[in-house]
LOBAKOL-313281 format. One record per residue (C-alpha): residue number from 1; residue in one letter; x, y, z. Coordinates in steps of 0.1 Angstrom, whole numbers, always signed. Layout:
BEGIN
vexvex=NUM | bator=A | xx=X | yy=Y | zz=Z .
...
END
This chain:
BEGIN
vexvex=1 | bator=X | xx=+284 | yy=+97 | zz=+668 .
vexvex=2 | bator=X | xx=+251 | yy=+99 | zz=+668 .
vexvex=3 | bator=X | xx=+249 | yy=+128 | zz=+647 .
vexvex=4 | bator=X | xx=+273 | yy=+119 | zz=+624 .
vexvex=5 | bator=X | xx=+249 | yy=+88 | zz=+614 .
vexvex=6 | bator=X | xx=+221 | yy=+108 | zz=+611 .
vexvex=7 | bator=X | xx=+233 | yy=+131 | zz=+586 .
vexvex=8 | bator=X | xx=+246 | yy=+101 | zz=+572 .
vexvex=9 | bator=X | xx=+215 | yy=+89 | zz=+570 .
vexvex=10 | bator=X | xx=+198 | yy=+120 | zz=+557 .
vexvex=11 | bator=X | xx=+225 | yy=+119 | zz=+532 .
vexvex=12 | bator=X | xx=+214 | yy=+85 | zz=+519 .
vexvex=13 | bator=X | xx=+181 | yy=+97 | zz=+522 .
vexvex=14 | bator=X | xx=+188 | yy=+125 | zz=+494 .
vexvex=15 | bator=X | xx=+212 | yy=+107 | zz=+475 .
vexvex=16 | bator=X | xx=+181 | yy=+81 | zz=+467 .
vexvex=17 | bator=X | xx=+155 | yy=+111 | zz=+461 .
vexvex=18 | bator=X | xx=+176 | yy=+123 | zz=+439 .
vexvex=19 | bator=X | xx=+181 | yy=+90 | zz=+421 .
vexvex=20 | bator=X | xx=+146 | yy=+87 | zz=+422 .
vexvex=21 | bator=X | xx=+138 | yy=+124 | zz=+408 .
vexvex=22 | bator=X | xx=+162 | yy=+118 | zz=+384 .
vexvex=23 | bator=X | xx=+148 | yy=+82 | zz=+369 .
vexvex=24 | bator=X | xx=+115 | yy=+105 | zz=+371 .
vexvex=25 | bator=X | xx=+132 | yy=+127 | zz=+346 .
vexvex=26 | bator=X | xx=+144 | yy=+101 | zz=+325 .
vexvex=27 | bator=X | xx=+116 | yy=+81 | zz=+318 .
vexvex=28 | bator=X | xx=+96 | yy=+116 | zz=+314 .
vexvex=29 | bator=X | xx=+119 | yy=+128 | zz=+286 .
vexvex=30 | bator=X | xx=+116 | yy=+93 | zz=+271 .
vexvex=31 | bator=X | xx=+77 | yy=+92 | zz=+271 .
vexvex=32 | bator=X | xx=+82 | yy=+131 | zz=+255 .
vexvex=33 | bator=X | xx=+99 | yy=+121 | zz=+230 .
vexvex=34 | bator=X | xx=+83 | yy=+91 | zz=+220 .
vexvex=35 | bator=X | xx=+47 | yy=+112 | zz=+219 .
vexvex=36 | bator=X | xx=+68 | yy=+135 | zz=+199 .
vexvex=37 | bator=X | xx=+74 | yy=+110 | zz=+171 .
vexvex=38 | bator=X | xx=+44 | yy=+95 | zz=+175 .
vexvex=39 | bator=X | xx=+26 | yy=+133 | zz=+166 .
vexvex=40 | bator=X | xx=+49 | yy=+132 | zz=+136 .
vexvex=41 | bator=X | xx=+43 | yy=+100 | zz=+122 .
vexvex=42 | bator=X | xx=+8 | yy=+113 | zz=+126 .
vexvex=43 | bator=X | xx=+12 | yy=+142 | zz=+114 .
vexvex=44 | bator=X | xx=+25 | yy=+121 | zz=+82 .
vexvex=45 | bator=X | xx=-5 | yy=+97 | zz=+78 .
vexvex=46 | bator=X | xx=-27 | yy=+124 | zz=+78 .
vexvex=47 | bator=X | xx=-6 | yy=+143 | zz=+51 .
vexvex=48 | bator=X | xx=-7 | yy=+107 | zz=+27 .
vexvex=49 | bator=X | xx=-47 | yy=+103 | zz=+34 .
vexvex=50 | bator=X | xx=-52 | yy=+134 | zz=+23 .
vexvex=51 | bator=X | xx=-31 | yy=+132 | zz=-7 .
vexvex=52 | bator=X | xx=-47 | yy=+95 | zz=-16 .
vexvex=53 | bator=X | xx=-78 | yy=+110 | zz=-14 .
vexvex=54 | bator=X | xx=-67 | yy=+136 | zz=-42 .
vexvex=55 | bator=X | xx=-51 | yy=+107 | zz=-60 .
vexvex=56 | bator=X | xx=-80 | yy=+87 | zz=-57 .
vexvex=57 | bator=X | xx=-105 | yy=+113 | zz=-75 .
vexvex=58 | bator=X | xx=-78 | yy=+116 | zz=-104 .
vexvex=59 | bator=X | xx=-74 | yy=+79 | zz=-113 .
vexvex=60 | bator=X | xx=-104 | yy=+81 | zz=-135 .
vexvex=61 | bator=X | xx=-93 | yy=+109 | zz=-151 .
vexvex=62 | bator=X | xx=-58 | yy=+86 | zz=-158 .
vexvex=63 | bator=X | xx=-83 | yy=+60 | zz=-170 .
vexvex=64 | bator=X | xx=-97 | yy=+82 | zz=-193 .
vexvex=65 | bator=X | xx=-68 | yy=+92 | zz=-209 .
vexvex=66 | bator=X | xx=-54 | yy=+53 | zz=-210 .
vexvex=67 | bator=X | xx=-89 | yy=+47 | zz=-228 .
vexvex=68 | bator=X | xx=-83 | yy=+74 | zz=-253 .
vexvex=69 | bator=X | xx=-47 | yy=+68 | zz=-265 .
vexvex=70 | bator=X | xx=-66 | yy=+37 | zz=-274 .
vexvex=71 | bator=X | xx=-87 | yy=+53 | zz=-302 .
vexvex=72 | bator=X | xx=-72 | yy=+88 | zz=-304 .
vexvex=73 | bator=X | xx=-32 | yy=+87 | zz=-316 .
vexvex=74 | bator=X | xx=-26 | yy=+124 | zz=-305 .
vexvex=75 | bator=X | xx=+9 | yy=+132 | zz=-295 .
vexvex=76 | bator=X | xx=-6 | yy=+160 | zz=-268 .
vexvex=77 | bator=X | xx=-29 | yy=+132 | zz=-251 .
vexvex=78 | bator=X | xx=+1 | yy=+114 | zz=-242 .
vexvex=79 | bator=X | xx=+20 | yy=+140 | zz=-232 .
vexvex=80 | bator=X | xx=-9 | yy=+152 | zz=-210 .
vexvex=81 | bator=X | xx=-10 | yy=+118 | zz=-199 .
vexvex=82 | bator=X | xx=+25 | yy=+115 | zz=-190 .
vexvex=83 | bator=X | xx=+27 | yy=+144 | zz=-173 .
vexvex=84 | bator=X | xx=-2 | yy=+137 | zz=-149 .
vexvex=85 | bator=X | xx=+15 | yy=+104 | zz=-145 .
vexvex=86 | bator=X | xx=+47 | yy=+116 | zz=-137 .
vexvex=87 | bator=X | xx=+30 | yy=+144 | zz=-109 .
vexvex=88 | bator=X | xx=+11 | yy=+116 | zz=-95 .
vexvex=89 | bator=X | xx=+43 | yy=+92 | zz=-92 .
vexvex=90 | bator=X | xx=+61 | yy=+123 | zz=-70 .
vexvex=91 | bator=X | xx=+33 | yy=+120 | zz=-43 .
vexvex=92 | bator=X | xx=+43 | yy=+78 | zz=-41 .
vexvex=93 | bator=X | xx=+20 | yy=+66 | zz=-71 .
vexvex=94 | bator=X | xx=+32 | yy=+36 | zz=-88 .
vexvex=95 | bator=X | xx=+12 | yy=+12 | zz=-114 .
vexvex=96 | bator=X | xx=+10 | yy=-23 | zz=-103 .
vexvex=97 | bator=X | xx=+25 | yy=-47 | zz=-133 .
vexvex=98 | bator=X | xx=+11 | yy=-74 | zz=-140 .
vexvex=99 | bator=X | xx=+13 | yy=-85 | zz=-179 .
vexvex=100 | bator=X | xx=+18 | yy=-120 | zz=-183 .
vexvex=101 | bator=X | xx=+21 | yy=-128 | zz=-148 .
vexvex=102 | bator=X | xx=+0 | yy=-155 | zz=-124 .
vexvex=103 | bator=X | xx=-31 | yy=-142 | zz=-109 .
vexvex=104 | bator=X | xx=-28 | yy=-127 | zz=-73 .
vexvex=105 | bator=X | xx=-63 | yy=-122 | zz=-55 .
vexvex=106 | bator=X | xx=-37 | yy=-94 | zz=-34 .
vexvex=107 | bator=X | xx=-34 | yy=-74 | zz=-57 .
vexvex=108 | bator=X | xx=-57 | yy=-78 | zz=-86 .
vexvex=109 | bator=X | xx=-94 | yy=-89 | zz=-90 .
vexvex=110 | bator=X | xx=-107 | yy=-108 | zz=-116 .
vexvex=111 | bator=X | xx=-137 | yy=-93 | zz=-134 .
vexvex=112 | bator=X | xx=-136 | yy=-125 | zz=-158 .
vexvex=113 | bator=X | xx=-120 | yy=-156 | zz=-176 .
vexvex=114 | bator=X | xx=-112 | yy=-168 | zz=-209 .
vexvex=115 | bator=X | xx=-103 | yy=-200 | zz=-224 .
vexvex=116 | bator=X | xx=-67 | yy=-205 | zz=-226 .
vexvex=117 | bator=X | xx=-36 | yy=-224 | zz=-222 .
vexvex=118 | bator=X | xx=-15 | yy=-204 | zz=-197 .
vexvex=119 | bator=X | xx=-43 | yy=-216 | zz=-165 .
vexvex=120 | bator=X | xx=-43 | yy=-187 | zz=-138 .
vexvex=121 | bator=X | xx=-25 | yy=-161 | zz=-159 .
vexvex=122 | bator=X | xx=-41 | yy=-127 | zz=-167 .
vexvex=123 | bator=X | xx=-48 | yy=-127 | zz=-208 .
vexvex=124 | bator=X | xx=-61 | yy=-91 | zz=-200 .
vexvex=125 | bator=X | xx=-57 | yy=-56 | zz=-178 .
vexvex=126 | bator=X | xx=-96 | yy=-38 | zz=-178 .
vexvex=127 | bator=X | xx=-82 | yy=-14 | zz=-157 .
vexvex=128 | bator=X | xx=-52 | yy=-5 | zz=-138 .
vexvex=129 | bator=X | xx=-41 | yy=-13 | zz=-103 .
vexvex=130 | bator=X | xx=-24 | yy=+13 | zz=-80 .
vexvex=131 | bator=X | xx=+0 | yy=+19 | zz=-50 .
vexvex=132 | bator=X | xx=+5 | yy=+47 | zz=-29 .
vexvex=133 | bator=X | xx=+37 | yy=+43 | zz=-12 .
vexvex=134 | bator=X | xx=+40 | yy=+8 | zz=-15 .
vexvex=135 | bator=X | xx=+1 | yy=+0 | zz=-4 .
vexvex=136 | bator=X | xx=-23 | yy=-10 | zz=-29 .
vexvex=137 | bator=X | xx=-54 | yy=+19 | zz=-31 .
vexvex=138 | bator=X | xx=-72 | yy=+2 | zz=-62 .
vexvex=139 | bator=X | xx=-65 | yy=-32 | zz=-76 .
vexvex=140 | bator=X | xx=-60 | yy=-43 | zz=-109 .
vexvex=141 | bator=X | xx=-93 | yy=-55 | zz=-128 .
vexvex=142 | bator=X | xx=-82 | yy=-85 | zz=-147 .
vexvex=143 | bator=X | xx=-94 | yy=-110 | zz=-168 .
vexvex=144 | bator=X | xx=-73 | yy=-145 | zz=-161 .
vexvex=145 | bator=X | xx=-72 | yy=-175 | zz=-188 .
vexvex=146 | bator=X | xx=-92 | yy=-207 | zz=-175 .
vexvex=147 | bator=X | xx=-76 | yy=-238 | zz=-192 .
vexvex=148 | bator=X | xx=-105 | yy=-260 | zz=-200 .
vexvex=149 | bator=X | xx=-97 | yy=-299 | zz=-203 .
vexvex=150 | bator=X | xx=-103 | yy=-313 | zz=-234 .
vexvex=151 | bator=X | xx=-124 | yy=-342 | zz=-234 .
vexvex=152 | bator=X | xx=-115 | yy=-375 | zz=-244 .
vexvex=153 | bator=X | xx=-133 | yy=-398 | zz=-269 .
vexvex=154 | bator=X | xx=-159 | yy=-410 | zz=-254 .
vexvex=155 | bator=X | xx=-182 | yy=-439 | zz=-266 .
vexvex=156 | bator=X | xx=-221 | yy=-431 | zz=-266 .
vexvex=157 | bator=X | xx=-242 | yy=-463 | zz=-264 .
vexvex=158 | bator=X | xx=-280 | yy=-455 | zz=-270 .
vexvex=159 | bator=X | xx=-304 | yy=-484 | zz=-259 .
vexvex=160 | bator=X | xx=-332 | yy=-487 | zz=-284 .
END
């Protein structure tokens, strides 16, 4: 009998190491394959910084061109334009819109204000706001309409 509950024992003995190895294993393979996604999603940040830096140098250039169509009504510019637009926009480049909305401090910055009706709306873009992948890498430069009160009559008395 005595025997029997020893090996019974040492069976118990196993049964829990290998419970316990196996746990082991478990949570190993989980902490590997969490790291694993982890280097990935790295591995994808890096990718996106280094092309917003790119996209970053070429805004000016986009600027450029914006300012140009302005005084120069050639067909080529805008294609040119267009194009470089279009490239950036595959690497997650979007233009933030904002005519004739409300001022946001989020996503634009006001550079100045004008007299006006509309209070807190932008009257003008100065330059163009961007997102990369849905994050903003260079606000908007706006100028936003200030309503100023008119005064009412007001009497003047002058002591002499």
């Amino acid at each position: 009998m005595k025997k029997i509950n020893k090996i019974e024992i040492s069976a118990k003995k196993i049964k829990d190491e290998v419970i316990f190895y196996k746990n082991s294993y478990l949570r190993a393979l989980a902490d590997y394959q969490n790291f694993e996604k982890r280097v990935e999603e790295k591995n994808e940040e890096i990718v996106k910084n280094a092309s917003k830096r790119v996209i970053l140098k070429l805004l000016p250039f986009l600027d450029n061109l914006d300012n140009a169509e302005i005084f120069i009504k050639d067909p080529g510019l805008n294609i040119i334009r267009e194009n470089l637009l279009k490239t950036l926009e595959t690497e997650g480049l979007e233009e933030i819109k904002l005519d004739g909305q409300k001022f946001n401090p989020e996503v634009a910055e006001a550079v100045d204000t004008v007299e006006g009706q509309d209070d807190g709306k932008i009257s003008e873009i100065v330059k163009k706001g961007y997102k990369l992948n849905g994050k903003i890498i260079r606000p908007a430069q706006v100028k936003v309409i200030k309503k100023v009160a008119l005064k009412e009559n007001t009497s003047w008395s002058f002591i002499n």
